[in-house]
C-alpha positions as YAML, in Angstrom:
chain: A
units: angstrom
residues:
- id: 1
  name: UNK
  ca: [0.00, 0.00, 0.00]
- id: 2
  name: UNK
  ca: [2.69, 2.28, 0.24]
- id: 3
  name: UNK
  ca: [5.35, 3.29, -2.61]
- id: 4
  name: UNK
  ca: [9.28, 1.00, -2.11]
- id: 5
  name: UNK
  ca: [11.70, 2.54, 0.06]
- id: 6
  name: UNK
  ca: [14.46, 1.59, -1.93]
- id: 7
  name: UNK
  ca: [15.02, 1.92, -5.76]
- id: 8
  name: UNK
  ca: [14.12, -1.84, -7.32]
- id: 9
  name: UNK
  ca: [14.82, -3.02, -10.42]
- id: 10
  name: UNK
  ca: [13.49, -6.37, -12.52]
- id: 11
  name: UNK
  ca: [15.02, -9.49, -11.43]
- id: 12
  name: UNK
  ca: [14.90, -12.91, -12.55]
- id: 13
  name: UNK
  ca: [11.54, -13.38, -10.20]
- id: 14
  name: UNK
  ca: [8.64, -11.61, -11.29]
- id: 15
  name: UNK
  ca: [6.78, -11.52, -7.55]
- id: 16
  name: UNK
  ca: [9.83, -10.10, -6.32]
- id: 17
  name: UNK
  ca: [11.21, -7.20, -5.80]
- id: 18
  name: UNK
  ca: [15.29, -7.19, -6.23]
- id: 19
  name: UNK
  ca: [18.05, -4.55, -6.06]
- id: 20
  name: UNK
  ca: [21.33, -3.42, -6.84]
- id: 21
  name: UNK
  ca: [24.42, -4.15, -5.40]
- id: 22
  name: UNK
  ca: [24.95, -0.46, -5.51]
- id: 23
  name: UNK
  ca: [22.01, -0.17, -3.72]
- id: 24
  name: UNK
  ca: [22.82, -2.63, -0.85]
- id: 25
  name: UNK
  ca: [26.06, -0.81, -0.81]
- id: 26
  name: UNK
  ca: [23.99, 2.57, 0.15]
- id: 27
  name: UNK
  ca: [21.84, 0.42, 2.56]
- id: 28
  name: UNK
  ca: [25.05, -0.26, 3.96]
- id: 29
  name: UNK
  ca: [26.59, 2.68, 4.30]
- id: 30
  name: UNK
  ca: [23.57, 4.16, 5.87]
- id: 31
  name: UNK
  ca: [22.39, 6.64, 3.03]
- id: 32
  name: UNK
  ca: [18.77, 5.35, 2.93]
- id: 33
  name: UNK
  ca: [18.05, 5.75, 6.92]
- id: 34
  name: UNK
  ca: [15.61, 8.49, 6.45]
- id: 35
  name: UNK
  ca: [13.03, 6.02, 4.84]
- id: 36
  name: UNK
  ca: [14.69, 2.46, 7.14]
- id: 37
  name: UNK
  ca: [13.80, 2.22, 10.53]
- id: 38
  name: UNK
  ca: [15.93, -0.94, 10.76]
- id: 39
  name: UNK
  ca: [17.01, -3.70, 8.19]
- id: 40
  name: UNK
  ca: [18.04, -7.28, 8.21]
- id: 41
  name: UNK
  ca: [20.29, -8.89, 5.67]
- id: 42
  name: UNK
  ca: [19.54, -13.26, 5.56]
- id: 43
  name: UNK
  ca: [22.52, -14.96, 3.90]
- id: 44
  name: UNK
  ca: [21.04, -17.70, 2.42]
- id: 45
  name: UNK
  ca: [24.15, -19.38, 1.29]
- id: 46
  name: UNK
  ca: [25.34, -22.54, 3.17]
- id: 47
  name: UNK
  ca: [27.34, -22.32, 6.09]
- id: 48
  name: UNK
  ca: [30.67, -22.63, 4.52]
- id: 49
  name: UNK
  ca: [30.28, -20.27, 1.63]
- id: 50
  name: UNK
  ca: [29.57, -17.66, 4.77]
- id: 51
  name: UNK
  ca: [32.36, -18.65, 7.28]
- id: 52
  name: UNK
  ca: [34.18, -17.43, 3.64]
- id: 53
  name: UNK
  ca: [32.86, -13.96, 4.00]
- id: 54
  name: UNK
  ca: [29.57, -12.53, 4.62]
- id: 55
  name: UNK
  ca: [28.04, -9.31, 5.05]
- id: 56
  name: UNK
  ca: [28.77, -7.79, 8.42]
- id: 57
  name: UNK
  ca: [25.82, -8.37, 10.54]
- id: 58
  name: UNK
  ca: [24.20, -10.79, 8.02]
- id: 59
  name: UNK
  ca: [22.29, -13.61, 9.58]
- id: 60
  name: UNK
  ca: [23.02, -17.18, 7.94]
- id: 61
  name: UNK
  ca: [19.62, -18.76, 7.26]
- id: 62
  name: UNK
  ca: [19.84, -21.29, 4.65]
- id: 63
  name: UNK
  ca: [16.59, -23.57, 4.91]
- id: 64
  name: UNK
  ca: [12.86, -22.66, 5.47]
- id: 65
  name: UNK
  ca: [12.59, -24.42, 8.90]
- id: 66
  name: UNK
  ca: [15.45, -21.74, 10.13]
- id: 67
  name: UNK
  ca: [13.21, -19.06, 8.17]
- id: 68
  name: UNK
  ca: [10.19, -19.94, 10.13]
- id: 69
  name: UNK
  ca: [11.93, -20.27, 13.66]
- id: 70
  name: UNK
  ca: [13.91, -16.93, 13.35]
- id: 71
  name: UNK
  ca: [11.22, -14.69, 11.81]
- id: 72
  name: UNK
  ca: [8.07, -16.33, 12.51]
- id: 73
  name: UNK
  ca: [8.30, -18.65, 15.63]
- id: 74
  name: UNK
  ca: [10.93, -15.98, 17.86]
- id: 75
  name: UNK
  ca: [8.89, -12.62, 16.35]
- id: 76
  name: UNK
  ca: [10.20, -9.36, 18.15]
- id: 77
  name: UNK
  ca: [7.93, -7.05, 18.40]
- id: 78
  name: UNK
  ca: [8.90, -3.68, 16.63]
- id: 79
  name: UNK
  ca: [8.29, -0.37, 18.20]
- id: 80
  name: UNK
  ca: [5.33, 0.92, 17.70]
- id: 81
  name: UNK
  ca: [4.78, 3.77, 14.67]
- id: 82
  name: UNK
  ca: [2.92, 6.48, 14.68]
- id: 83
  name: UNK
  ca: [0.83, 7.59, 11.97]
- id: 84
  name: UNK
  ca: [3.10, 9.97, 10.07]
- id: 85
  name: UNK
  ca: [6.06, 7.49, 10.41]
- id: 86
  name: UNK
  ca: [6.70, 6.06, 7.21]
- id: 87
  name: UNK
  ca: [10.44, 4.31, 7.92]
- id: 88
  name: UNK
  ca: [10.24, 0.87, 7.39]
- id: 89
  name: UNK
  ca: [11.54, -2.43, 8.59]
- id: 90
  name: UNK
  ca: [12.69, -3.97, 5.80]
- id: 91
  name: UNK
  ca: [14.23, -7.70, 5.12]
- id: 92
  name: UNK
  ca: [17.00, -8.68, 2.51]
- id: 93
  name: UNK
  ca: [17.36, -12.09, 1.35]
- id: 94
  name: UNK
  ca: [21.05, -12.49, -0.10]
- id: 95
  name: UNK
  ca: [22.72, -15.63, -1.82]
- id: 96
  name: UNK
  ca: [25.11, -16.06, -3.98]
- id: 97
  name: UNK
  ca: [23.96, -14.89, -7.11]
- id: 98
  name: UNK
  ca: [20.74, -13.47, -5.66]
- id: 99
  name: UNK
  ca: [18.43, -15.26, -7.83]
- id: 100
  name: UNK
  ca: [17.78, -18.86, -6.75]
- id: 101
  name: UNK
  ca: [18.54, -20.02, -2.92]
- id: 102
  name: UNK
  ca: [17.57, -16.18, -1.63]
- id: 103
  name: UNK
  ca: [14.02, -15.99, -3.78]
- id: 104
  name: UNK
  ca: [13.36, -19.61, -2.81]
- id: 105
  name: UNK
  ca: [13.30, -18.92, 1.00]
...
């Protein structure tokens, strides 16, 4: 109902919504926190592909069982927003090549 917080662009997966890694890079750096409350990168790639290297603060979740338990079983509650707060809490799913383990979870 309300317009993306962060420029998209067409990915391999038409009922999703995919972006740059120029864009992650800004994410990163901090340059969209006036529209992100808070984000969450999921490395979806298996456990020794991110012992290689990962994104700092990237949580390894690499089947749908973890998926459910971390953000569906153990949900936080986020602080509440009020009415004219449009920052959002946003999720990325990250794999290798972004366009097969991360859309499948």
């Amino acid at each position: 109902s309300l317009p993306f917080c962060l420029p998209i662009i067409d990915g391999r997966h038409n009922d999703l919504k995919s972006i740059t890694a120029k864009t992650m890079r800004a994410l990163l750096a901090g340059d969209y926190d006036d529209n992100i409350a808070s984000y969450q990168v999921i490395d979806c790639r298996y456990p020794y592909e991110f012992v290689g290297g990962h994104i700092r603060g990237a949580l390894n979740l690499y089947t749908q069982d973890q998926i459910i338990d971390q953000l569906v079983k153990t949900k936080t509650e986020l602080p509440s927003i009020t009415a004219g707060d449009q920052k959002r809490h946003i999720l990325v799913f990250h794999c290798e090549f972004s366009s097969e383990r991360g859309p499948k979870l």
